[in-house]
N, C-alpha and C positions, 0 to 999 in steps of 0.2 A: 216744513222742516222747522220744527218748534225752537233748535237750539238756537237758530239765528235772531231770535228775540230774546236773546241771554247778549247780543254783541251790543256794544254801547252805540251813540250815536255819532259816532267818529266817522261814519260811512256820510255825514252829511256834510262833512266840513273839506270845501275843497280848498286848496292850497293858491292864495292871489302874487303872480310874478304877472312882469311886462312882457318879460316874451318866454312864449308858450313853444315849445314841440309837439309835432304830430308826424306819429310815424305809422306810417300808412303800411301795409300788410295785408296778403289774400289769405295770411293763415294765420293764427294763435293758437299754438299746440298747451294748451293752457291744462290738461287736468283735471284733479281733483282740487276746489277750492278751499273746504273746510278748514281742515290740520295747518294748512297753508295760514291761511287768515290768524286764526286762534295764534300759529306761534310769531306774526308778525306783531298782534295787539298785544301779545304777554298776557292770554285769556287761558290759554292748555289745562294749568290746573283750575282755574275755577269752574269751566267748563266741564273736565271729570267729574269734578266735584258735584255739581250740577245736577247731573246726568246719572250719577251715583245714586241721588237721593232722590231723585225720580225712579229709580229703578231699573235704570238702562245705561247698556255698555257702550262707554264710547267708543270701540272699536268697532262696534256690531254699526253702530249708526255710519261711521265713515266710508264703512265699504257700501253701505244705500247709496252713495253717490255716485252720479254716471260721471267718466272723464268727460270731459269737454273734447273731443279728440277734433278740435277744427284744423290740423296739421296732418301733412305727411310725415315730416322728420325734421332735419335738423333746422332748418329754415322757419319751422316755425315754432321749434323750441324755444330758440332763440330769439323772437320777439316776445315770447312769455317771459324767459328771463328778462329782457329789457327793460320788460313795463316794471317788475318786480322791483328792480334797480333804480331806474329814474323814481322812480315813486320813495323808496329808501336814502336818494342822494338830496330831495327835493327839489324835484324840480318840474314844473306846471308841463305835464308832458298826456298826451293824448294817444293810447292806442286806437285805432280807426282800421273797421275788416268788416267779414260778410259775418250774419249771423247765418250759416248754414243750417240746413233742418236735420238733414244729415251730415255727421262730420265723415270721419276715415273708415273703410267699413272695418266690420269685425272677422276677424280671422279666423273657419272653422279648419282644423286637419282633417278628413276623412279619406281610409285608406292610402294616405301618405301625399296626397292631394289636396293643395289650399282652395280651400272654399270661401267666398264675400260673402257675409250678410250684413246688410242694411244695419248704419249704427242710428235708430231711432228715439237719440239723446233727450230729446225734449218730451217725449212720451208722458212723464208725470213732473213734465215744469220745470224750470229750473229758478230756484229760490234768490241765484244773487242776481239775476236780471232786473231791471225795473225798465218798462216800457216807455215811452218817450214821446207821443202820436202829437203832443205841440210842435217839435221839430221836425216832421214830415216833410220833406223835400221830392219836388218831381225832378225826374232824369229823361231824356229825350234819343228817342233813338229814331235810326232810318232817315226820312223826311231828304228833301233838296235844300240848295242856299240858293238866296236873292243878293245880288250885288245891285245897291242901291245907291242913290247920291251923300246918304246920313251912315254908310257903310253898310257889311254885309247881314244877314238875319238868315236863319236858318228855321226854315217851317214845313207844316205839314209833319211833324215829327209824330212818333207815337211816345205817351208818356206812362212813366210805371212809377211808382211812388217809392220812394227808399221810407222804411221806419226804423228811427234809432230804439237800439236796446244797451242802456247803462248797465255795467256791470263793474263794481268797487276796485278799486285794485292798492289794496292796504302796502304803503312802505312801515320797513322795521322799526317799529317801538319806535316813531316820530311824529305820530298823529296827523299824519297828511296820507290823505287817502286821493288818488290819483282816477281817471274813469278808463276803463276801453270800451267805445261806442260800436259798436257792430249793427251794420245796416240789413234790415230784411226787406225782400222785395213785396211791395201791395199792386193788386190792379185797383186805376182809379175807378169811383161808382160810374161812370160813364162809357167804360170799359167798354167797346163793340157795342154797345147797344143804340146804335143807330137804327139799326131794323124791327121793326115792332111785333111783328107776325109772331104768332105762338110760338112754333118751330124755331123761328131764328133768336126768338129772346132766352131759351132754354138754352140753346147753342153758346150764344154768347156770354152766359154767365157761367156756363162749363169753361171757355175757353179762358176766362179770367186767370186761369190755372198757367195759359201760357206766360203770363208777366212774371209771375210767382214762383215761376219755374230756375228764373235767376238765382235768387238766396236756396234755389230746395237741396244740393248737394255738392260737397269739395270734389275738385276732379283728385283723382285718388294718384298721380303722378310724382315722381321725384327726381329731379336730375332729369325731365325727360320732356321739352314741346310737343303738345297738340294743338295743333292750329285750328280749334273746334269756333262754329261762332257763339255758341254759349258762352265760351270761356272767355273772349274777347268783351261780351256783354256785362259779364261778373268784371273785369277787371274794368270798365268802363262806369259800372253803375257804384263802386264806391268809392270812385276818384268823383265823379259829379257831387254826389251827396258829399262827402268829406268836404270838396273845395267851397261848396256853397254853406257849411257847418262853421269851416274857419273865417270865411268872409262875413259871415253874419257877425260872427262873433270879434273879428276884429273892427266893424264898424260900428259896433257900440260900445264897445273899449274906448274909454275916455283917452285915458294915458295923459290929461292935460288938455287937450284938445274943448274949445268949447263950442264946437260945433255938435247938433244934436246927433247926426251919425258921422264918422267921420268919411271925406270922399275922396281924400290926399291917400293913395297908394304908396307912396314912395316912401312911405318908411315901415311899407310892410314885410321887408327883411328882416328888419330891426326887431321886427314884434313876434316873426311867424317864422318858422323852420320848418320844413318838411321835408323828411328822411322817406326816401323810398328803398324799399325789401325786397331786391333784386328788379329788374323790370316789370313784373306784373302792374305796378302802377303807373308805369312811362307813360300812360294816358292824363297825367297828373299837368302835365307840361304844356302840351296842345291845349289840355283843358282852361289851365290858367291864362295861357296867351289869348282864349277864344273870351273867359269872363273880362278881361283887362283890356282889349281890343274892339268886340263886339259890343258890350253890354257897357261897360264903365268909359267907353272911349279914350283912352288913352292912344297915345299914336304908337307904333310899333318897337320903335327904339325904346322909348322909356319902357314898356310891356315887358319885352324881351330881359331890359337890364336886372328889373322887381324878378321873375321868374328865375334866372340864373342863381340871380342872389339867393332867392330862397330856397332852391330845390337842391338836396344833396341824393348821391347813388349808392347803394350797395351792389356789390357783386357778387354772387357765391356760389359760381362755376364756371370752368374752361370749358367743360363737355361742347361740341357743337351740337350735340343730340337734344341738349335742354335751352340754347340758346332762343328766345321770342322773335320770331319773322314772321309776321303777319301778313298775308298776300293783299294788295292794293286792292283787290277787285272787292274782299270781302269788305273794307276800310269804308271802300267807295260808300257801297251799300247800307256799312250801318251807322256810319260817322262821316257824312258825307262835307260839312265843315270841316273836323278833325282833321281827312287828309289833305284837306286845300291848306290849311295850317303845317302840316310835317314839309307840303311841297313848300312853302316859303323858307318855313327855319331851314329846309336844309339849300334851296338857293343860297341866301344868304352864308348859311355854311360853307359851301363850295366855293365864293366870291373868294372869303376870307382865307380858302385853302389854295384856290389858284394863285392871288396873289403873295402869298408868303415863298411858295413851291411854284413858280410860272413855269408851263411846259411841262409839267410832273402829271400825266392823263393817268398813270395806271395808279398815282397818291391819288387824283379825284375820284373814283374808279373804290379803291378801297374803303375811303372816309364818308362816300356817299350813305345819308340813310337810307336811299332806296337804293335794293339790288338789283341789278338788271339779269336777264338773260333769264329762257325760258319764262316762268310765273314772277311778273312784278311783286318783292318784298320789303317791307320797311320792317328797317335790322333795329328791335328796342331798345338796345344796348349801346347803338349810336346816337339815338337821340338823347336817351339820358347824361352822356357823357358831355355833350354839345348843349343841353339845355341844365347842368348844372355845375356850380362849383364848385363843390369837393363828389372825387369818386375814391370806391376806399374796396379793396379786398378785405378780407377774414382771418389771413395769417398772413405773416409777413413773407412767408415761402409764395405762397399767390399770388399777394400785390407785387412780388417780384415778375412772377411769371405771367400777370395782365400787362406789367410796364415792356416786357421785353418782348412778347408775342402776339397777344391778339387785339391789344390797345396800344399799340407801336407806335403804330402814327399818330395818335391823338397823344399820346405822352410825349413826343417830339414834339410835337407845338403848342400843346398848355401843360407841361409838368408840375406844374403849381399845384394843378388841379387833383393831384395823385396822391391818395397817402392808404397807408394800413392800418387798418383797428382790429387786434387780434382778438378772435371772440373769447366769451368767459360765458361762465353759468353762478347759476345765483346760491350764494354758500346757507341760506335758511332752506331751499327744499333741498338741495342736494348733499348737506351736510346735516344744520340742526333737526329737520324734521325727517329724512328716510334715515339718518344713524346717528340717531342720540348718546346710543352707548361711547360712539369714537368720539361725536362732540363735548362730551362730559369728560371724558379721559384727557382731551385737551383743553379741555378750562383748568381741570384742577391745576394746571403744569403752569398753564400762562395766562387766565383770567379768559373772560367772556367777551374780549374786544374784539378779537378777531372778528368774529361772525359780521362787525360791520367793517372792520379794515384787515381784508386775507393776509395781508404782505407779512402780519406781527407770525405768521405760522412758524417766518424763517426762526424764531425765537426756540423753535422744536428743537435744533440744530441741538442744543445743548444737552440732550434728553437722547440721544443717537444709542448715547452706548452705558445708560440709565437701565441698568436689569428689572427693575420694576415698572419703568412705562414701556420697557421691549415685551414683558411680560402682559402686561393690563391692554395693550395692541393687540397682540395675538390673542387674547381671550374675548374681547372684542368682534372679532375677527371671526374667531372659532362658535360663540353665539351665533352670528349674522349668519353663520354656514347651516347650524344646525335650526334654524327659523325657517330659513329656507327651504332647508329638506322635508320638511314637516308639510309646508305650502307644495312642495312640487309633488309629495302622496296624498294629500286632501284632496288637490287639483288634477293629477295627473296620472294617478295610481299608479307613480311608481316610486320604488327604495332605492335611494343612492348613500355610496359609502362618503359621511360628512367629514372623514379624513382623506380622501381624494381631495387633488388640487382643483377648484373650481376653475376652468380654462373657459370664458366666454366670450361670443363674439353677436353682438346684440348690435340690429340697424338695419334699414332699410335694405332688400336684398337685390344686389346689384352687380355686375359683371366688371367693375371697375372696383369694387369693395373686395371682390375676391373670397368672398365665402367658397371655390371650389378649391383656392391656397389653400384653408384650412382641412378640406375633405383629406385633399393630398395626404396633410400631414395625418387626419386620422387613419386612411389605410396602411399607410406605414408604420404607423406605433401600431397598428393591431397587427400585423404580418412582422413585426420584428418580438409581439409577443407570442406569437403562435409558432413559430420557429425556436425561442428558445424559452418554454415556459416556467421552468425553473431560475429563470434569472431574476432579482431583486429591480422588479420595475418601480418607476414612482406613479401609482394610482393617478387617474385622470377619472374627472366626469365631464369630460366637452359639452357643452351647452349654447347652441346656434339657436337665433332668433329673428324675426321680421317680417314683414309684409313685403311683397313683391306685388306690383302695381299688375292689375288685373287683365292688364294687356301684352305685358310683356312676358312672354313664352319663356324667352330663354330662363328667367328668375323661377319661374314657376318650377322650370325643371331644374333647377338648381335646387327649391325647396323639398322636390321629391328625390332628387340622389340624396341628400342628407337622413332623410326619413328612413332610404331605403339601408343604410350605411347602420342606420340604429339598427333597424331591423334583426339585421345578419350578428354585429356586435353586439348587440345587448342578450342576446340568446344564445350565446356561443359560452358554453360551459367551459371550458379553454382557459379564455379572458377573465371570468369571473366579475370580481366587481373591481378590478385595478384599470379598465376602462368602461366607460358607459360614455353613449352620445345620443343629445337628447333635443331634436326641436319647440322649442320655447314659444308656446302656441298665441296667437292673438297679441305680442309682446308692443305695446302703451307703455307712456309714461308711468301709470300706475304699478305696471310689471318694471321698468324698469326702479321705481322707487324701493324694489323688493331684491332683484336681481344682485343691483352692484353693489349695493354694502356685503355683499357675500362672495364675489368674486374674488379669487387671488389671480389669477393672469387675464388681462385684456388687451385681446386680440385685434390693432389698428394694421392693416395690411393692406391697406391702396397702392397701388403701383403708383411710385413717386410722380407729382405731379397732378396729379387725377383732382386729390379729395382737398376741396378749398380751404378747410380747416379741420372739421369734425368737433363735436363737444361731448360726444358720449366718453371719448379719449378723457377731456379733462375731470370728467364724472367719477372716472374709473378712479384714476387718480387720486383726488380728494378724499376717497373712500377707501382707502390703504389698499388697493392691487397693483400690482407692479405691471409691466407694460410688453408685449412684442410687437414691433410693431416699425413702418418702413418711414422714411423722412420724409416724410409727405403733411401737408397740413401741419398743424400746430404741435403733431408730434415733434416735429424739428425746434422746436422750442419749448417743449415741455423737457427735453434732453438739455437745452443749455441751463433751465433753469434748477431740475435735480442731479445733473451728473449726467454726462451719457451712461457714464459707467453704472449707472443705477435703474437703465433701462434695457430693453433687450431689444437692441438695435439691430436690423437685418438687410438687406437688400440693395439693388441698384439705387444710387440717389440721382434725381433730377438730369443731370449731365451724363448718368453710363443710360440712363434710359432713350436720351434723343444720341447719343453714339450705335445705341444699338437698334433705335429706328435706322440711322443710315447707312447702315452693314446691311441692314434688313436681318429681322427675325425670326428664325429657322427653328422653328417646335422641334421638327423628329433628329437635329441633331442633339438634342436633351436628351429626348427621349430613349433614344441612342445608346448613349453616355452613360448613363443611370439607371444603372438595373432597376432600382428600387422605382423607381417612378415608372418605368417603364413596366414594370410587376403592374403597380396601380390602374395606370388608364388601359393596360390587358382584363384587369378584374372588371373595370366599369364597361369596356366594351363588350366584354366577353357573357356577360350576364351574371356575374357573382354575386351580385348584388341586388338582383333582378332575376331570379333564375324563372320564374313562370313568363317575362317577355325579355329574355334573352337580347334583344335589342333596343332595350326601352329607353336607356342613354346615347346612343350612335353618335344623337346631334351636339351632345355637350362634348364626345370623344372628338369629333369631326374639328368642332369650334376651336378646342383647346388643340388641336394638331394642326389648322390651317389657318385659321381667321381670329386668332386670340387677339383682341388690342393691346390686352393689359396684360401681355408676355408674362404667364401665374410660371411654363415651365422655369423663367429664365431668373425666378425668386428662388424656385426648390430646393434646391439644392445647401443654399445659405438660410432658407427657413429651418430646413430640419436641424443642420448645424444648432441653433439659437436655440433652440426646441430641445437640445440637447443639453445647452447649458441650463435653460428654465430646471429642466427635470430636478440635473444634479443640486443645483440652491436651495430648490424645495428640500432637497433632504433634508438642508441644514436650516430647521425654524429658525434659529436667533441671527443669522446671518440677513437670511430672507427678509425678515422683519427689518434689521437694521436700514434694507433697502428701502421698504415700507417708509419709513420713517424719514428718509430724505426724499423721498416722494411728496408725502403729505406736506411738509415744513418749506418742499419749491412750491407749490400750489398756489400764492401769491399772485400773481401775475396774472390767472385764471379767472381772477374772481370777474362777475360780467359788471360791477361797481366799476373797476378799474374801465373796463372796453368803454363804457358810459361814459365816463368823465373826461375820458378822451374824446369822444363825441361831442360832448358838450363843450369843452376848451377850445379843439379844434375844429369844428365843424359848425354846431348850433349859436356859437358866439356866447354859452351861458357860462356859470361858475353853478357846479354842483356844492351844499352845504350837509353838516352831521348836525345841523341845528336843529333841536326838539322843536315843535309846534308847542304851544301850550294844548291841552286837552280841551276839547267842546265844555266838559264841567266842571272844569278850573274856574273857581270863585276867583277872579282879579281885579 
């Protein structure tokens, strides 16, 4: 890739603090780099220019790049943003993850049916990687422990090599360039080849393939535990490598110190933060107590105290479906240290819960990390809570409902330990580089500050009822639309009317996200147009998108009622083009960098309580679409910060949700009730929609009438309602826009700078800075 020998040498200058973060992560949904880079260094135009006069289009070159798609979803968007952020606040911060061979796979539709294929990203290289094979670290697995007089050693293990892969990660226009190291798994050259015989050395050097097998694929999951042992292995093997990365590197960190390495531990709080990205890396804790204990000899209290200090939690789900419980016997097996370490921290945990609560069996009982009955489990969520000092939810609506429900007891007895950092995304990709047009229309108004401090957007405020930036928004807007149309017949062969309302609902497809809310509502706008089609409807092009994890049945058929729903409505001469509904095939980051500056309503619809936060919500946002959507996640504060009134707010909140858990939840009295919905799940059952297998949906009708968790009838009724006002506003563009525009100007609060610097204040112990570096070739 010739261009990246046009970028200066700013990728070599790393940024020197005392104390460093590293935030540990199984995913970075990280992208396309290029566009990204270029508008961080302030290189875009010389680069066209470049590229011009070579003869090639930089647009033609950008799309050669594969996403990095190391992510399911939000989870691990959201450590892409982070890095993006720390790296722009300055501050000596370390992404740490797998370099997987294959990341998320790629999404094919055929005959209405999702199909995986292999996303084989690395195939022709990836240009911002630089390999690392000095920093090679072995990892140990399997093997027994020895309890000795000099303490315990842990042998006989088998060892697989972690290799660092460097890869840049440019902050805005400040000349500190920050790393994310991702670890690939190697067999060592010793690998099985104990046996010499022809046969068995052929063998053994095929099998090398099993160590390797670690880094070779993300489990492709969201919101969802497998208790595989590969997966236990991957989350193992880049907590080793990582802790043994930071250790190295803090004991030849001078800091003052004139000892040639240092061997004094105890002020490795001080120097070292380690944020963990939901429990996938809770092996981070064991791990450290077993180098500080085993290896470093420290005695156990001071081990424990260093570990607290430095370890903080993320949490970014209630689901019990996705919660980590790993069964004891697999632990035994492959970490056979590890568990003798969870069973100490949590004796002593229990010590300290009997005595605060004496006589309280069913409080020891709950706070245990190991669960009893039937298959021995160790809960990762209690250990991380128990083995660090700060634990933080994603929206302040979650860290409510961790403090009040399923971290009860541990918030009764270290509340200290509890706070919320409500997520944000990063306003260079999601604002200056996927829509520059709306970026530029807000500089001319308020200058180019924003982009590194969101909060100055509130400044729009003045601009509300400005006929000429209501004006230059909507044409903005009306561009983004017809780009898109353009992309969705190149790509998709088909024609939509680019003055229909953009209506999108783009994300991971999930039974708690309610993508079959929205079917609802599209069978009823098509049966209230078919019924009276001479009525002045507001044109719609619905547009559903996402990957449903390759396991899970029910999503899958979720992805095919939708497909099946285009089918009938998009061919239905009737309808015409005042509705179309359309699944958003293989939808990336990339596809999202295309989608949402074109969207005007974004569809956030979790049954209150469900969705920990969401960020595609705050994406939409920032990108002038206005919102439907239920008080769940950050939605609830995306409404204090633009107006409720400028949102299009619907459904049970939190409190009618657990009222209507203990009434219990009765579908066919809805169903009952409402003709109109009742019309609906008649058509899906009945095969209207499916007329060649007449029963091809049963299981989604059956779910939704008996076993729905996330009660979609008991939203309906108040969705369409809102659904009704969306329509009518649309009529009226300067209104709509008006709303636009106190959207955009609340979006402050969003930005993932903000979430960071909260981190860093309260959490990391740092102070984030907007201070320039000077430039590598600054004559000084």
């Amino acid at each position: 890739c010739g261009i990246l020998h046009m970028i200066p040498h700013v990728f070599l200058f790393q940024i020197c603090s005392r104390h460093r973060v590293y935030y540990i992560s199984l995913e970075f949904y990280m992208g396309r780099s290029l566009q990204n880079t270029m508008v961080n260094l302030a290189l875009e135009n010389a680069c066209d220019e470049a590229t011009y006069q070579l003869g090639l289009d930089m647009e033609e070159l950008e799309d050669m790049e594969e996403d990095a798609g190391l992510g399911n979803g939000g989870l691990g968007r959201l450590a892409a943003c982070f890095l993006d952020s720390m790296a722009s606040l300055g501050l000596a911060a370390y992404g740490y993850g797998i370099r997987y061979e294959f990341g998320i796979f790629n999404q094919k539709i055929v005959n209405g049916w999702q199909v995986e294929e292999a996303d084989d990203w690395l195939r022709y290289g990836n240009p911002w990687e630089k390999a690392r094979p000095e920093y090679m670290r072995p990892v140990h697995f399997y093997g027994r422990t020895e309890h000795q007089p000099g303490g315990v050693k842990w042998v006989d293990t088998q060892v697989v090599l972690a290799l660092p892969y460097d890869t840049p990660i440019p902050g805005y226009r400040n000349n500190v360039v920050n790393t994310m190291r991702l670890w690939s798994a190697k067999a060592p050259c010793e690998f099985n080849l104990k046996d010499f015989n022809v046969g068995g050395y052929i063998q053994a050097v095929l099998d090398r393939n099993l160590a390797e097998n670690i880094s070779r694929v993300l489990y492709p999951n969201d919101n969802f535990f497998e208790g595989k042992e590969l997966r236990l292995k991957q989350e193992y093997f880049v907590v080793s490598a990582t802790l043994q990365d930071i250790i190295r590197r803090f004991k030849v960190s001078k800091f003052g110190s004139r000892e040639i390495a240092r061997t004094d531990f105890s002020k490795l709080p001080d120097k070292v933060a380690i944020q963990l990205n939901d429990t996938h890396p809770a092996m981070a804790i064991p791990e450290l107590m077993r180098v500080l204990v085993d290896e470093e000899k420290l005695t156990w209290e001071n081990a424990w105290d260093i570990c607290v200090r430095t370890c903080a939690y993320t949490n970014h789900t209630v689901l019990p479906e996705a919660l980590e419980r790993w069964p004891v016997d697999l632990f035994a097996h492959l970490l056979p240290r590890h568990l003798e370490i969870v069973y100490e921290i949590n004796r002593r945990h229990l010590e300290k819960v009997a005595a605060k609560y004496p006589g309280d069996n069913d409080r020891l009982c709950r706070m245990s990390l190991i669960e009893e009955g039937g298959q021995k489990r160790i809960n990762m969520a209690h250990l991380c809570i128990v083995g660090s000092h700060a634990v933080n939810g994603v929206a302040q609506i979650h860290s409510d409902i961790l403090k009040a429900t399923i971290f009860k007891d541990f918030y009764e007895m270290e509340p200290h330990k509890f706070q919320n950092k409500t997520n944000g995304i990063t306003p260079r990709r999601w604002l200056v580089m996927c829509n520059p047009g709306l970026a530029e229309v807000i500089a001319e108004r308020i200058g180019e500050d924003f982009i590194r401090n969101l909060n100055q957007l509130r400044e729009l405020l003045k601009f509300v009822n400005d006929e000429a930036f209501i004006r230059d928004v909507a044409k903005v807007k009306q561009e983004n639309k017809l780009k898109f149309a353009v992309h969705l017949e190149e790509h998709y062969k088909v024609k939509i009317n680019p003055n229909s309302m953009f209506d999108v609902q783009v994300k991971r497809i999930h039974e708690y996200k309610r993508q079959l809310l929205n079917c609802l509502h599209i069978i009823t706008y098509y049966n209230r147009i078919k019924k009276e089609p001479n009525k002045q409807w507001t044109p719609r092009t619905i547009m559903i998108g996402g990957k449903a994890a390759p396991g899970y049945h029910s999503a899958k058929m979720i992805i095919r009622l939708i497909t099946a729903i285009g089918e009938v409505i998009n061919n239905d001469p009737v309808v015409g083009d005042r509705l179309k509904v359309i699944f958003l095939e293989n939808y990336r980051v990339t596809l999202a960098e295309k989608i949402i500056p074109a969207a005007d309503l974004s569809e956030q619809i979790s049954t209150a309580g469900t969705e920990a936060s969401g960020t595609g919500n705050m994406k939409f946002m920032l990108n002038g679409a206005l919102t439907i959507g239920t008080m769940d996640g950050a939605n609830v504060e995306m409404a204090e910060e633009a107006g409720e009134e400028n949102l299009f707010i619907f459904g049970m909140r939190v409190d009618d949700v657990d009222a209507l858990d203990k009434r219990g939840y009765h579908a066919e009295e809805y169903y009952n009730r409402l003709p109109e919905l009742k019309q609906a799940i008649d058509q899906i059952a009945g095969g209207f929609f499916s007329p060649k297998q007449p029963d091809l949906f049963k299981e989604i009708v059956n779910m939704l009438m008996h076993h729905d968790r996330f009660k979609v009838f008991a939203d309906y009724e108040d969705y369409i309602k809102c659904q009704e006002k969306v329509n009518a506003l649309y009529k009226n563009p300067k209104e709509w826009t008006k709303k636009v525009i106190y959207n955009i100007a609340g979006c402050g609060k969003f930005s993932s700078d903000r979430t960071i610097a909260q981190y860093a204040r309260e959490i990391w112990g740092m102070e984030p800075t907007h201070e320039k570096l000077p430039a590598p070739d600054d004559k000084q």
